[in-house]
VOPAGU-2260 file (C-alpha; in pm, 1 decimal, decimal comma):
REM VOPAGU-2260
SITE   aa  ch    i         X         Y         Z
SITE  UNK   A    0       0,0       0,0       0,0
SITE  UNK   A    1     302,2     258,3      67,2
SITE  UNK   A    2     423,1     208,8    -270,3
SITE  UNK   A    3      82,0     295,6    -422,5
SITE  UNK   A    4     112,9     581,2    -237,7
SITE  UNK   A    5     432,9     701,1    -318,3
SITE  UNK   A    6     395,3     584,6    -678,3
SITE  UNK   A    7      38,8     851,5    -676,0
SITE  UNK   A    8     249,1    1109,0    -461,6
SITE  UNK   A    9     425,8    1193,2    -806,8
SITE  UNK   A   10     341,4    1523,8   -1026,5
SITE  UNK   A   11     219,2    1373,1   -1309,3
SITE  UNK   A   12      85,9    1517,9   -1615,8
SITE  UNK   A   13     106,8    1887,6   -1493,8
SITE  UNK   A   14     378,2    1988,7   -1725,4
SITE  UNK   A   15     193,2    1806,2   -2052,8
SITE  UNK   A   16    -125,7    1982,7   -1973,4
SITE  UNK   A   17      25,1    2299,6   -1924,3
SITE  UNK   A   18     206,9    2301,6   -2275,2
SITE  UNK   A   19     -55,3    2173,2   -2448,5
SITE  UNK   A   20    -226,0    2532,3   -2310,3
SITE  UNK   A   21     115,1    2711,6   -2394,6
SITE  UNK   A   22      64,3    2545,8   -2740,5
SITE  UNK   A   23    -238,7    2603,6   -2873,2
SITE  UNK   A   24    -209,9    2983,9   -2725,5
SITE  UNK   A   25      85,6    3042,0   -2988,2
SITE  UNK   A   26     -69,8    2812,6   -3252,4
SITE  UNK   A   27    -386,6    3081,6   -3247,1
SITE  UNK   A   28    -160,4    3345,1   -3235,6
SITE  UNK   A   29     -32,2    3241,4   -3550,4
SITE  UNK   A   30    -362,1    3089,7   -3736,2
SITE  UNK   A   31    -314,2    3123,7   -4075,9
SITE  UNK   A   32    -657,7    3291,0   -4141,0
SITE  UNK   A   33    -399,0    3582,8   -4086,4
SITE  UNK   A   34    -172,2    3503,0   -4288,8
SITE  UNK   A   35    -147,1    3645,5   -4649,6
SITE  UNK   A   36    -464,1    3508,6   -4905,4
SITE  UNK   A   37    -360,7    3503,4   -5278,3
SITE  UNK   A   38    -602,3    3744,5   -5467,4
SITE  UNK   A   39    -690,9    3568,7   -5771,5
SITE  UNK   A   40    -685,6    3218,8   -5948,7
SITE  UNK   A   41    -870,6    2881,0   -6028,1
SITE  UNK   A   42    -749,9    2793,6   -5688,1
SITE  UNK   A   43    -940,5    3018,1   -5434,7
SITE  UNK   A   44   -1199,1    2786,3   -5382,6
SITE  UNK   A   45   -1004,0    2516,5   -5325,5
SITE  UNK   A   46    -792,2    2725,4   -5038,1
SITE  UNK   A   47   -1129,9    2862,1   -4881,1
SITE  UNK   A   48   -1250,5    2491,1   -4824,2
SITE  UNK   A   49    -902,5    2390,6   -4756,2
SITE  UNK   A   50    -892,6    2671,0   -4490,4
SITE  UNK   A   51   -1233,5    2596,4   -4332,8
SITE  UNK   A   52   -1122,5    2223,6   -4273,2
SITE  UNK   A   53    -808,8    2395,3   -4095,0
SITE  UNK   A   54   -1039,5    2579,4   -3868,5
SITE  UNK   A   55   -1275,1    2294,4   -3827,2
SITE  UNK   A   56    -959,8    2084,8   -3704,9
SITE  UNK   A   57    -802,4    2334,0   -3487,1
SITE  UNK   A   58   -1127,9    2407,4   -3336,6
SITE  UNK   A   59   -1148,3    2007,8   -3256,9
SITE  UNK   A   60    -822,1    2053,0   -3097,4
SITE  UNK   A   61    -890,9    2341,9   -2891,6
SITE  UNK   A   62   -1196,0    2169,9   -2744,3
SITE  UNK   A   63    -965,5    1787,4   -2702,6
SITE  UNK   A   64    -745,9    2025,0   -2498,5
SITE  UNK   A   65   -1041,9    2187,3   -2271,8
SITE  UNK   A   66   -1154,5    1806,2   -2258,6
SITE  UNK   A   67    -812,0    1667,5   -2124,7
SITE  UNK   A   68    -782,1    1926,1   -1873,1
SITE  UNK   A   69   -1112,0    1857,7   -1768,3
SITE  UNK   A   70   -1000,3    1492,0   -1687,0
SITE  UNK   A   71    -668,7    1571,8   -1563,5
SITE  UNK   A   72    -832,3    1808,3   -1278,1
SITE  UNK   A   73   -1085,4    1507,9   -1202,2
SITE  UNK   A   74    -784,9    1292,7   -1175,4
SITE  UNK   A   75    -563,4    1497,9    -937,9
SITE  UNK   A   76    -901,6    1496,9    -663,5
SITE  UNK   A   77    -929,6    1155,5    -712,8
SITE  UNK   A   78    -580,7    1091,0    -623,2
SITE  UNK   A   79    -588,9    1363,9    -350,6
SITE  UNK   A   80    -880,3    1185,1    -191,1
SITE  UNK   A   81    -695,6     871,2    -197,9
SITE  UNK   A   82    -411,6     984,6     -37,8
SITE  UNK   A   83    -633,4    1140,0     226,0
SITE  UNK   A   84    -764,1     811,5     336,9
SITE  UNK   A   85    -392,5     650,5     318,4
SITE  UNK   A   86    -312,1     921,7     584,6
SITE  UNK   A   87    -643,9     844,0     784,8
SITE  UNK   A   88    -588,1     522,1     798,0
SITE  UNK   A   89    -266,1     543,2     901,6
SITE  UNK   A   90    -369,8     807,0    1212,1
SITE  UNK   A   91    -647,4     582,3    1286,5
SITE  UNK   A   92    -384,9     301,0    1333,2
SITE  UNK   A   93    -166,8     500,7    1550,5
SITE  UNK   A   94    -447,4     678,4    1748,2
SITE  UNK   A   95    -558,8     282,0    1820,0
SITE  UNK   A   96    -200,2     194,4    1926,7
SITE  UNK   A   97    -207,9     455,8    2159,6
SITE  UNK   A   98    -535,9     420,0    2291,6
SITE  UNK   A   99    -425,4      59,3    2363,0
SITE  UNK   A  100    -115,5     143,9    2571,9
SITE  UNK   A  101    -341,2     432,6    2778,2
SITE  UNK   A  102    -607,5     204,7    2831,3
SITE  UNK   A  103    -867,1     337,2    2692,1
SITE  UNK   A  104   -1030,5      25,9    2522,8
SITE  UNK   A  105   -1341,1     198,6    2364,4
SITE  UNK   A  106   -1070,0     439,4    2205,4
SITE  UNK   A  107    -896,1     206,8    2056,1
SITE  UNK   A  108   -1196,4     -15,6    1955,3
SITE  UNK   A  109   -1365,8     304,4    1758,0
SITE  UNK   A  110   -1013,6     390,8    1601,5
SITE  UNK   A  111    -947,9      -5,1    1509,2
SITE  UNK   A  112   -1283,0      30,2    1341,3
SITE  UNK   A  113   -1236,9     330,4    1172,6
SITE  UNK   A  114    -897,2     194,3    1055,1
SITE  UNK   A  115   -1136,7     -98,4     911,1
SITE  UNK   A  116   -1347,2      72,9     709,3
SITE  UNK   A  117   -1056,9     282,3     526,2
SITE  UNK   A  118    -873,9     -11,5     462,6
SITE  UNK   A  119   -1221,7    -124,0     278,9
SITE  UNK   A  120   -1233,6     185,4     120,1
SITE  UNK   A  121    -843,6     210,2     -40,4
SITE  UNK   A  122    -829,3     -99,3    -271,7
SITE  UNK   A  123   -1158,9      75,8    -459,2
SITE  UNK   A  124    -990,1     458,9    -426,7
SITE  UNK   A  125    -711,8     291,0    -556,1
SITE  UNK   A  126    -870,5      99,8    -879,1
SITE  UNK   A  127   -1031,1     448,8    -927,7
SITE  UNK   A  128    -702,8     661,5    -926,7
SITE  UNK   A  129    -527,1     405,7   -1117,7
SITE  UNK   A  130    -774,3     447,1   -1404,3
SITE  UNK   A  131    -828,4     793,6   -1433,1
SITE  UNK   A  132    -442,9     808,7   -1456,6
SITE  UNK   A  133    -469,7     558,1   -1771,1
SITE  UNK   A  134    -738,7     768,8   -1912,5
SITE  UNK   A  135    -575,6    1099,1   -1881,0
SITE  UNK   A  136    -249,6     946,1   -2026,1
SITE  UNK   A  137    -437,2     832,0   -2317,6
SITE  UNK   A  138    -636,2    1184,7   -2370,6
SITE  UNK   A  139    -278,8    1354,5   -2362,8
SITE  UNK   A  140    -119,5    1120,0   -2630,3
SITE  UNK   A  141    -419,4    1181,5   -2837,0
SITE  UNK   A  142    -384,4    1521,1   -2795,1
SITE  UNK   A  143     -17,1    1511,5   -2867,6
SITE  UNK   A  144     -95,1    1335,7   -3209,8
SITE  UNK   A  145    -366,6    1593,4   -3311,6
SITE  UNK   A  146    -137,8    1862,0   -3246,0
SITE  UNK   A  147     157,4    1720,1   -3442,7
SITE  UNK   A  148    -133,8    1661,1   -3716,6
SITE  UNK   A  149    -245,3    1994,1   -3705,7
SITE  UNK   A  150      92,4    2115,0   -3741,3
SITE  UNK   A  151     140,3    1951,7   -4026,0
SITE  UNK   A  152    -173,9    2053,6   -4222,5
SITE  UNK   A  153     -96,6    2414,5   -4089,9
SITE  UNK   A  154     265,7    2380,1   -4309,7
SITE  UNK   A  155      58,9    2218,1   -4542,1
SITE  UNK   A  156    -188,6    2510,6   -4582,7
SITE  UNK   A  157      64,6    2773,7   -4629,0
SITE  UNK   A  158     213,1    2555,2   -4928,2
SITE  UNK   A  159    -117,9    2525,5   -5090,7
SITE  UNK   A  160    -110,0    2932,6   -5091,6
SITE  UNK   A  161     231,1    2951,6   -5184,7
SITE  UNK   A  162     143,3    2694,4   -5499,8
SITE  UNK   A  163    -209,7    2896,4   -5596,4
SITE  UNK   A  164      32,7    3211,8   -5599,5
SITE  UNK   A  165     244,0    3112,4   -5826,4
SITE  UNK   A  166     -28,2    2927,8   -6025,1
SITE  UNK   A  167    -190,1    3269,1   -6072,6
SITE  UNK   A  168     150,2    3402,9   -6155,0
SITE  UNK   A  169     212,7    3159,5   -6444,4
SITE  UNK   A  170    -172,1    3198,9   -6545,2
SITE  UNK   A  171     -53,2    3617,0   -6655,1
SITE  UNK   A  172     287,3    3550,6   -6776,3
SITE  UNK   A  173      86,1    3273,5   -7005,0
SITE  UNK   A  174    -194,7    3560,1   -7150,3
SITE  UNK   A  175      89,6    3801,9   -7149,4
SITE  UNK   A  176     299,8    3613,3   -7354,2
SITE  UNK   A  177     154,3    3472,3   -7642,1
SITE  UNK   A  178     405,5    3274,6   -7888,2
SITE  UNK   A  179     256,5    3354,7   -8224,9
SITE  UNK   A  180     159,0    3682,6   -8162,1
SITE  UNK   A  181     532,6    3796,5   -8082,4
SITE  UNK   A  182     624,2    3595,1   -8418,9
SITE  UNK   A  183     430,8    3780,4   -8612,8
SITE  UNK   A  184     514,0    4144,8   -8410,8
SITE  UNK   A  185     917,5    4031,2   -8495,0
SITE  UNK   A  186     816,4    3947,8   -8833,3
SITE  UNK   A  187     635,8    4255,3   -8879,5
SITE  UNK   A  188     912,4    4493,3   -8712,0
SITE  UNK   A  189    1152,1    4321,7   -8945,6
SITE  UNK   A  190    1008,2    4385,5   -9229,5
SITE  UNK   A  191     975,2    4755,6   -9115,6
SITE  UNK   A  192    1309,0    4749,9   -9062,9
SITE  UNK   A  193    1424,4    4586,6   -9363,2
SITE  UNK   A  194    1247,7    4844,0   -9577,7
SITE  UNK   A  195    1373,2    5175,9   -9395,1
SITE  UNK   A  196    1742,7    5007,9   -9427,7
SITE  UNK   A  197    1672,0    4954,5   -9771,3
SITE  UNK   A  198    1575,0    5323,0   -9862,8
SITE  UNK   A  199    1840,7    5486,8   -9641,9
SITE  UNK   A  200    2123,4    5273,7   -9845,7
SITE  UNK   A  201    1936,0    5372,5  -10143,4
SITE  UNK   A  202    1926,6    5758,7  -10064,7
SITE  UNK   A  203    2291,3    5750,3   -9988,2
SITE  UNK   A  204    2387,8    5579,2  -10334,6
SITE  UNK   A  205    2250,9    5870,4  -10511,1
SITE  UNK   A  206    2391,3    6124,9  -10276,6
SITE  UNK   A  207    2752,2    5985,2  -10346,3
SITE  UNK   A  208    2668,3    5972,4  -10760,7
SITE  UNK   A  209    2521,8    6301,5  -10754,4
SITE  UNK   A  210    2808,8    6467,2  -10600,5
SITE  UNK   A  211    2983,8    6376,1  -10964,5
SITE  UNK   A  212    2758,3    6562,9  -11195,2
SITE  UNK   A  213    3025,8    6514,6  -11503,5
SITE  UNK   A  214    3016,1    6125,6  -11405,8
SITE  UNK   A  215    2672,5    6130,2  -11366,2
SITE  UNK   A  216    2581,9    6288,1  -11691,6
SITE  UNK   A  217    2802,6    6075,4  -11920,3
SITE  UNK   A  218    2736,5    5758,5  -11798,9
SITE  UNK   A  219    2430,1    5620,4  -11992,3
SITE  UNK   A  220    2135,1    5472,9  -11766,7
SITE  UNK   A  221    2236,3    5099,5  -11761,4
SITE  UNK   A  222    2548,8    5170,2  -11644,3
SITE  UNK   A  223    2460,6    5403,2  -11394,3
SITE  UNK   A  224    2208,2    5133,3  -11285,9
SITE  UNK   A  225    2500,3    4866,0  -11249,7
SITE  UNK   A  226    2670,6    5118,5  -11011,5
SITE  UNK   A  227    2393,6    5199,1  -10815,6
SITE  UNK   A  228    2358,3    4824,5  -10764,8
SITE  UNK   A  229    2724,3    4792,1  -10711,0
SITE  UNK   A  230    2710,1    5038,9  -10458,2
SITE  UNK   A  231    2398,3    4909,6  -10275,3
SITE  UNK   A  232    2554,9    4546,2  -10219,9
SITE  UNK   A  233    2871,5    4738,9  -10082,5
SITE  UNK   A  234    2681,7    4906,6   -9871,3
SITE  UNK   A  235    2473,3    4636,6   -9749,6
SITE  UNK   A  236    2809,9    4392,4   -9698,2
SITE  UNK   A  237    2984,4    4682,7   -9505,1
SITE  UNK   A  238    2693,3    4742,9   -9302,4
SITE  UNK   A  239    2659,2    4369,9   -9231,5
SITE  UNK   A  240    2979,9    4342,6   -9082,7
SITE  UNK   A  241    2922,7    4642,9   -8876,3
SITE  UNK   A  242    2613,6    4521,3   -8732,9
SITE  UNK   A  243    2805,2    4176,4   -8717,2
C-alpha cells in the first residue's frame, strides 16, 4: 500500500497539460486565417474549403485540450482523496495503538474500526485513481498526435497558398505572352526594318553619284544602274559586318 502511495504522490501530467495550453495559445496566435490570401486564381476555392477544414480541425483541438484538462483536474481529486484516506488510515492506526497502551479500550476499539473501514475503502480509491491516470495518459497522447497533425496541415496550408500564388503568376505571364503573336510582331518589325534600311542605303547611293555631276551625266542609264547596284551590295556587306 506505501508504494501505491508514493507511486500517486508523483506530479504527473502537470507539465503536458500545461504546454498543451502554452501550445495552442501560440498556434492561435499564428492561425493562418492571418496570414497572407492570394487574390486571384482557379485555386481560391479550393484554399477557402481547404482553410475551413483547418479551422474545423483546430477548433477540434482546442476543445480535445479543454476536454483533457477537464479529466486531468478530475484525476488529481481523485488521487488527492486517496491519499487522504492513506493518511487516515494510518492516524487511525496510531491513534488505536495509543489508545491501547493508555487504556482506553473503547478508544482504541472506535479507532481499530475506523482503521477498518478505510482499509475497505483504499483498494476501490485505488482501482479508481489508477484508471483515471490511464485515461488521462491516453487523452494527452491523443492530444499530442492531433497537435503534431495539425501542425502539419498548418505547413501544409501555407504551401497550398504559396502553390495557388504562383499558379496565378504563371496563369498572366501565359496571356501576357503569347508565342505567335510575338512571331508575327518580330516578323512585322523586321520587315519595317528591312524596308527603312533599304531606302536609307538607297538615298545615300545617289547622294555619293550626284556629287559627280560630269560622271553622272556621261554615264548612260544601264550603267549608272550597275553602279547603283554595285554600290547598294557594298553598302549592305559593309553594313553587315558592322552590325556583325
Amino acid at each position: 500500500m506505501k508504494k501505491a502511495v508514493y507511486w500517486l504522490m508523483g506530479d504527473r501530467g502537470g507539465e503536458a497539460t500545461v504546454t498543451a495550453g502554452i501550445w495552442l495559445w501560440v498556434l492561435d496566435d499564428e492561425n493562418p486565417d492571418d496570414a497572407e490570401s492570394p487574390e486571384g486564381g482557379e485555386d481560391m476555392d479550393e484554399i477557402a474549403t481547404a482553410e475551413a477544414s483547418f479551422k474545423t480541425m483546430q477548433q477540434s483541438v482546442q476543445q480535445l485540450a479543454a476536454a483533457t484538462n477537464r479529466q486531468y483536474a478530475a484525476y488529481q481529486q481523485a488521487r488527492q482523496l486517496y491519499i487522504r484516506k492513506v493518511r487516515d488510515l494510518g492516524r487511525a492506526e496510531s491513534s488505536a495503538v495509543n489508545a491501547k497502551k493508555e487504556g482506553r479500550s473503547a478508544d482504541a476499539e472506535a479507532a481499530v474500526a475506523q482503521a477498518v473501514r478505510i482499509s475497505q475503502l483504499l483498494p476501490k480509491l485505488e482501482a479508481q485513481v489508477e484508471q483515471a491516470e490511464a485515461f488521462v495518459n491516453e487523452s494527452q497522447a491523443k492530444l499530442r498526435q492531433e497537435r503534431d497533425r495539425l501542425e502539419t496541415y498548418k505547413s501544409d496550408l501555407q504551401t497550398l497558398k504559396n502553390l495557388t500564388e504562383i499558379n496565378d503568376a504563371l496563369a498572366a505571364i501565359a496571356q501576357t505572352h503569347n508565342e505567335q503573336d510575338m512571331a508575327s510582331a518580330r516578323a512585322q518589325f523586321e520587315k519595317v526594318k528591312d524596308s527603312v534600311h533599304t531606302r536609307y542605303l538607297e538615298k545615300q547611293v545617289y547622294a555619293e553619284l550626284s556629287t559627280n555631276s560630269a560622271d553622272a551625266l556621261t554615264t548612260d542609264p544601264i550603267t549608272q544602274q550597275h553602279k547603283i547596284a554595285q554600290r547598294l551590295q557594298q553598302l549592305n556587306e559593309q553594313l553587315s559586318t558592322e552590325e556583325g
